[in-house]
Steps between C-alpha positions, in 0.01 A plus 500: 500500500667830439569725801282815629476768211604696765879333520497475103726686274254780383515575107292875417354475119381784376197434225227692315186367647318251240407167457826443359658449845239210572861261520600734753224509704475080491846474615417763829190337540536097452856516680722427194781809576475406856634130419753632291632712813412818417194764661378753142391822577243625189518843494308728221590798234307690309688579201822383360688833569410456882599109472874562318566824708470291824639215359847701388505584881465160675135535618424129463643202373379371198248708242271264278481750216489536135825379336509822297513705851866296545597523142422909504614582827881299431502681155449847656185572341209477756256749567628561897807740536713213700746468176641146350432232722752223437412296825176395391443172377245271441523128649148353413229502245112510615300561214452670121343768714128436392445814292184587321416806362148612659259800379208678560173404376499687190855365366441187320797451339855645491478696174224734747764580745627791213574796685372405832668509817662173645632470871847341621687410806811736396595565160816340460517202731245195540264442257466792298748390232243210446228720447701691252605167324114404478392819354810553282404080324132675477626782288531771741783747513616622856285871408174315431428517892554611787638357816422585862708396809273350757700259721440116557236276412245618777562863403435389095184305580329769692585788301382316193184460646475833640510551093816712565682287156416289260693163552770411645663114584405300781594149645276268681282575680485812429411495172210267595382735736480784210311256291268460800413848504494515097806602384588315187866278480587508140807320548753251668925647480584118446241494150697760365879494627539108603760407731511787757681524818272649746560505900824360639646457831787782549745577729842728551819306448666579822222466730454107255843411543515553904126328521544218228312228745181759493474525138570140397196423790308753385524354151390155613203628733357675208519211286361275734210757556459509079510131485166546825325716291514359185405126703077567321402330855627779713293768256259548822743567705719687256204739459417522927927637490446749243142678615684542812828664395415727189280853627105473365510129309191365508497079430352533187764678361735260706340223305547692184853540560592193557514306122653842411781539716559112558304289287577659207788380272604890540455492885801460772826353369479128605890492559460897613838526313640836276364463195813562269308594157214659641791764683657509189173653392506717773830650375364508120229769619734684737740539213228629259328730770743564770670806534800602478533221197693194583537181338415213769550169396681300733196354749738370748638829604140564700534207665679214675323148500800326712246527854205391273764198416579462852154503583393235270834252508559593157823682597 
């Protein structure tokens, strides 16, 4: 049996509050960090300027974040003023990041979103570049709208339905929420780009190096809680762990999420490992979008898969 949480090593991870942390939340609640020795600490951000800011000065441990946050932040080019970042690193891979494009009720298809005004978490970080990449394969030039910095995926949802922008990209559940409350999804990121790196596990080198026995256990807790929730006879209980955790979630939309985020062949990465093409995908729209311009090709600069290795035996 592990020991008290209390007398555990504790482990802060910073996240953006979503469905998307539903492995988190199953490894706090069914006991799977605890048996791998360590106590986690979830503790919330609201945008990804906040999340990288306090991550560049040692506020927490480990930030499960968009991939493109770690590429743009070690290539000097994120949105907060903290400068080239060239401790970050990412160590795991969650998910493609569930993206889907969501509008109000009177945009039916993408071609109507012509000079309308589109929300994102920060304009040069996180998801925006795939936005710009969906648009751009739908024949839209950066000038044919406009873009509006809201913050994270709370912030998006609500302001979208406050009918402050037209459409803007969501993952589970909040995009099922929107189309709860009749806001139209027009699109999944995955239809259009394919393999896409989405969240990731991430971490500073020097605080990895000196704590090596926390990541490589936080690495196999996760796993073990992915390999829970994706077990189809747990789904009951799956859905009890995320109505409590996530702010507002009814069990409906629980229930909805759950052959989305898991079920689907697009859900949680069964292995939870980095996947290699879908960052190299990341780095494809960073080098077409990202400013200053920089050629990023080399995926294995972003990230080191030795704990992952160590985590799995592979090593």
């Amino acid at each position: 049996m592990p020991e008290s949480l209390t007398t555990l090593p504790e482990l802060k991870v910073n996240v953006f509050p979503g469905g998307f942390n539903w492995g988190l939340y199953v490894g706090i609640d069914r006991g799977f960090f605890a048996k791998q020795g360590i106590n986690v600490q979830v503790l919330g951000t609201p945008n990804s300027v906040t999340q990288m800011t306090e991550f560049a000065e040692g506020k927490f441990d480990i930030a499960m974040t968009a991939v493109d946050n770690i590429v743009a932040y070690r290539e000097g080019q994120g949105e907060a003023p903290i400068g080239a970042q060239p401790e970050f690193f990412a160590f795991m891979g969650s998910d493609s990041g569930f993206l889907s494009l969501v509008a109000s009720p009177d945009i039916s298809k993408i071609a109507d979103l012509a000079g309308k005004v589109l929300s994102v978490d920060a304009l040069t970080t996180g998801y925006a570049f795939v936005l710009y990449e969906i648009l751009r394969r739908n024949g839209f030039d950066r000038n044919a709208y406009e873009l509006r910095r809201v913050g994270g995926m709370i912030q998006r949802m609500n302001s979208l339905l406050e009918g402050n922008e037209k459409a803007t990209l969501l993952s589970a559940p909040y995009n099922l929420i929107a189309k709860s409350r009749g806001q139209t999804q027009l699109v999944t990121a995955t239809d259009v780009l394919g393999a896409y790196q989405g969240n990731v596990a991430a971490a500073r080198r020097s605080w990895a190096e000196k704590n090596r026995s926390s990541v490589v256990a936080f690495i196999r807790g996760y796993r073990a809680s992915i390999a829970w929730l994706r077990d189809a006879s747990n789904r009951a209980a799956a859905v009890d762990v995320l109505v409590r955790n996530v702010s507002g979630m009814s069990r409906d939309v629980a229930e909805a999420s759950y052959p989305e985020l898991v079920a689907s062949e697009h859900g949680f990465f069964p292995d939870c490992k980095i996947d290699v093409a879908g960052l190299e995908r990341v780095l494809e729209l960073r080098s077409r979008y990202a400013e200053p311009k920089k050629e990023l090709r080399d995926p294995l600069q972003y990230c080191d898969l030795s704990y992952f290795d160590e985590a799995t035996g592979r090593g």
